[in-house]
C-alpha positions in Angstrom: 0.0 0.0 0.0 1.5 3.5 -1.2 2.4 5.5 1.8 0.5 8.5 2.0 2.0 12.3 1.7 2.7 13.7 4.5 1.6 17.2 5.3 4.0 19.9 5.9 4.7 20.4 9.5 4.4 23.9 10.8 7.0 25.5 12.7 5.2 27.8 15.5 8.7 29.5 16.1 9.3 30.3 12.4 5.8 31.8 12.0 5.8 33.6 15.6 9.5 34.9 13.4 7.8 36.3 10.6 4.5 37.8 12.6 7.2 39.4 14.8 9.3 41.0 11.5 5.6 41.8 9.8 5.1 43.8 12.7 8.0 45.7 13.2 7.9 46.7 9.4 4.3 48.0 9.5 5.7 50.1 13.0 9.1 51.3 11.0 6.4 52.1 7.9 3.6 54.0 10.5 6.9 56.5 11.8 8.1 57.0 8.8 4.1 58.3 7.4 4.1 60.0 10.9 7.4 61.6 10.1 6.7 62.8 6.7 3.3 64.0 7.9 4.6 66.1 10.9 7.3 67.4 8.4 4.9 68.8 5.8 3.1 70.5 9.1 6.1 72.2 10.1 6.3 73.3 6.2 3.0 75.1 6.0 3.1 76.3 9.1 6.3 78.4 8.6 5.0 79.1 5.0 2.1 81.0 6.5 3.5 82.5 9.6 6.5 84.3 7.9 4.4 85.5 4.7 5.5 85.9 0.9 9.2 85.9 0.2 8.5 87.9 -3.1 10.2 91.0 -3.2 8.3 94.0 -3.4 7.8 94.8 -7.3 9.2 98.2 -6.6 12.6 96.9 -5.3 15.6 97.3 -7.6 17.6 94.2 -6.5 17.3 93.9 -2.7 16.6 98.2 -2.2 14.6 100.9 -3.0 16.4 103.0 -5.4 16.1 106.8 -5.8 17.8 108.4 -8.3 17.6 111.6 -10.8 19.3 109.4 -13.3 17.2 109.7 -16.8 15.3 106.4 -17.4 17.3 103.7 -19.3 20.5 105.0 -17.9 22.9 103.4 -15.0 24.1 105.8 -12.7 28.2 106.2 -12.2 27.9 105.2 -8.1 25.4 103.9 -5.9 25.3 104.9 -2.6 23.8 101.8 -0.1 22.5 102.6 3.1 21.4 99.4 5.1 19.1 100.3 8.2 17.2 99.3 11.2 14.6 101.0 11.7 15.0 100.0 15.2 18.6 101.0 14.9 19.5 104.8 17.3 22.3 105.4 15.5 20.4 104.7 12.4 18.3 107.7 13.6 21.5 110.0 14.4 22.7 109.3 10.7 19.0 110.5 9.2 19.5 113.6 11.3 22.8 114.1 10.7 23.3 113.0 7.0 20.0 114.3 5.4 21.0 117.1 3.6 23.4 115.4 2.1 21.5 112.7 0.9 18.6 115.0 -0.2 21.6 116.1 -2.5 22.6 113.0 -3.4 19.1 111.8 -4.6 18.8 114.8 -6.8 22.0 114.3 -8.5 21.8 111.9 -11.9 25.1 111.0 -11.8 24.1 109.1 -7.9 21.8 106.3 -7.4 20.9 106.1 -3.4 19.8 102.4 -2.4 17.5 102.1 0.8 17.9 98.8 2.4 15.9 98.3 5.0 16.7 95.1 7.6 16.4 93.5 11.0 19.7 92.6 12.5 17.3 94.2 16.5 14.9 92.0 16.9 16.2 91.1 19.5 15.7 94.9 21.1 12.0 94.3 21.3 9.6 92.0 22.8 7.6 91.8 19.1 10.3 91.6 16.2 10.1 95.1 16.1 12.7 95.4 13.0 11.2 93.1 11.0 7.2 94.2 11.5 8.8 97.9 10.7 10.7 97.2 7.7 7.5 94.6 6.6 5.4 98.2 6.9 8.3 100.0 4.6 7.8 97.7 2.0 4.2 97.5 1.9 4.1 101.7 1.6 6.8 101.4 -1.1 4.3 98.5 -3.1 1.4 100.8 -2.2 3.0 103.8 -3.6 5.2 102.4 -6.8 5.4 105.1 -9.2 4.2 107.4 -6.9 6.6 110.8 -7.4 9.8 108.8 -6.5 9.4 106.6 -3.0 8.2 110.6 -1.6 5.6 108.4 0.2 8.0 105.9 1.0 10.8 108.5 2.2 8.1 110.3 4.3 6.6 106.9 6.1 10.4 106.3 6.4 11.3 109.3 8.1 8.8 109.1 10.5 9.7 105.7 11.7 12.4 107.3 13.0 11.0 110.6 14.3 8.7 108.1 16.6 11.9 105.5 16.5 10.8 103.4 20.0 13.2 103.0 22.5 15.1 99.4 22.8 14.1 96.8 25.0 10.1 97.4 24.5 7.5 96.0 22.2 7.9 98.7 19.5 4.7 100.5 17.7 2.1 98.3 17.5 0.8 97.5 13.7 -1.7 99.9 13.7 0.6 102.5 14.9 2.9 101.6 11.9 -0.5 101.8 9.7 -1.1 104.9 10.9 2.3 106.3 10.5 1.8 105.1 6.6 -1.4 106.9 6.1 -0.2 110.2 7.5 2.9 109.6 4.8 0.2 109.3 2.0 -0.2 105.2 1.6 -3.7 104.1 2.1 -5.1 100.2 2.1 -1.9 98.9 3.7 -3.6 97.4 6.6 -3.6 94.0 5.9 0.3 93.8 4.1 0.9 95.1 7.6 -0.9 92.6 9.7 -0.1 89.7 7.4 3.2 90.2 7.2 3.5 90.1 3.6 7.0 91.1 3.2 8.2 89.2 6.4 10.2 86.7 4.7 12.0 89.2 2.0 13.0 90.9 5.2 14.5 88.0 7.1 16.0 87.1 3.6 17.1 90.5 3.0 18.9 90.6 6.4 20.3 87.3 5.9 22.2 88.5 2.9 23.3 91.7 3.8 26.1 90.3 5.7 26.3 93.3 8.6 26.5 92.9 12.2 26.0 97.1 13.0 23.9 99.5 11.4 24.1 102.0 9.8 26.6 100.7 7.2 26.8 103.1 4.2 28.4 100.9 0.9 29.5 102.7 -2.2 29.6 100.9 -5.2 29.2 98.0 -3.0 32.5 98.7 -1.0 31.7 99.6 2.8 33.1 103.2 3.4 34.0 104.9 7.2 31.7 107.8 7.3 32.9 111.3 9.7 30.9 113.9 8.3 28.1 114.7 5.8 31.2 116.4 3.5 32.9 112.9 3.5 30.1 111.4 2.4 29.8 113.3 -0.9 33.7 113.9 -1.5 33.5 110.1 -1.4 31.1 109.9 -3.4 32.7 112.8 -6.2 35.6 110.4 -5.7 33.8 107.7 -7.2 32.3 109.3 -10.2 29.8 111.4 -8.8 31.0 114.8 -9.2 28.5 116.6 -11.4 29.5 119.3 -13.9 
């Protein structure tokens, strides 16, 4: 009589083995969702807290420029002034270099870039820097094309005219609104609130590469300022010196 065939006998350890490695891939597989999910989060979160990193369509490069040079035309030197508005002796260099640089933007030979930033954040208990150079940009977007950043200069002088002092929270957002609409920029309210220019700031200050303001470049090269005269001899020195 043919024997019969026998039937495969089960390990219980092997199997108990392979439940035991099913189940730690399905764990590895449920972190790694968890992780990606979590990540993504973090993403959009930061996307929407820190606002549009567009620059402002009025920027030339990474400042506002304002220059008497005829359209079409690059002017012989550039004059860069990178600020805080939170900055004191940002506020001592408006009041001391003014007149000068009133000169300066009226000279077409002279292009004089404003670049706002926010290395002083840490001078406030709200980012004040970067909420007050947000507020800069969205008068200068409000206002492009209106009579040469006067709107902008305006909203820009009186930051400092009502410059807070260090180590509070700063003027609020409405203050900074307000400050906009006595300059001439209406309907800036929500840029302002929103943050819309946060993250041009933050990359802005990032790439500026300055650990003190005021720094004054020319032609990109950072000069030692003493006086308002040194300022444009320096600049007549470069190419500036009009006819």
């Amino acid at each position: 009589m043919a024997n019969k065939p026998r039937k495969p006998v089960v390990d219980p350890r092997a199997a108990e083995r392979r439940r035991s490695l099913f189940m730690k891939i399905g764990t590895v597989v449920a972190v790694v969702v968890i992780a990606v999910v979590v990540f993504v989060a973090i993403v959009l979160t930061n996307k929407s807290s820190t606002g549009d990193a567009t620059a402002p369509s009025v920027a030339t490069g990474d400042a506002y420029r304002i220059t008497a040079a005829p359209a079409g035309t690059t002017p012989a030197v550039t004059v860069t002034i990178l600020e805080d508005f939170q900055c004191p002796a940002c506020k001592q260099f408006e009041q001391l270099y003014s007149d000068a640089l009133a000169q300066l933007r009226t000279n077409p030979k002279v292009a004089v870039d404003y670049r706002p930033i926010a290395i002083l954040d840490r001078m406030s208990t709200t980012d004040y820097s970067t909420r007050a150079a947000n507020a800069s940009a969205c008068v200068a977007e409000s206002t492009k094309g209106a009579n040469n950043f006067e709107v902008w200069l305006k909203f820009h002088n009186l930051l400092y005219v009502n410059q807070p002092t260090e180590g509070g929270a700063g003027l609020t957002d409405s203050q900074l609104t307000t400050y906009a609409n006595q300059a001439g920029a209406q309907n800036i309210s929500d840029c302002v609130n929103d943050g819309q220019f946060k993250s041009w700031v933050a990359d802005q200050t990032k790439s500026a590469d300055v650990t003190a303001t005021p720094t004054v470049r020319i032609n990109g090269k950072d000069v030692e300022l003493s006086t308002p005269d040194a300022l444009l001899a320096a600049v007549n020195e470069a190419g500036g010196a009009q006819q």
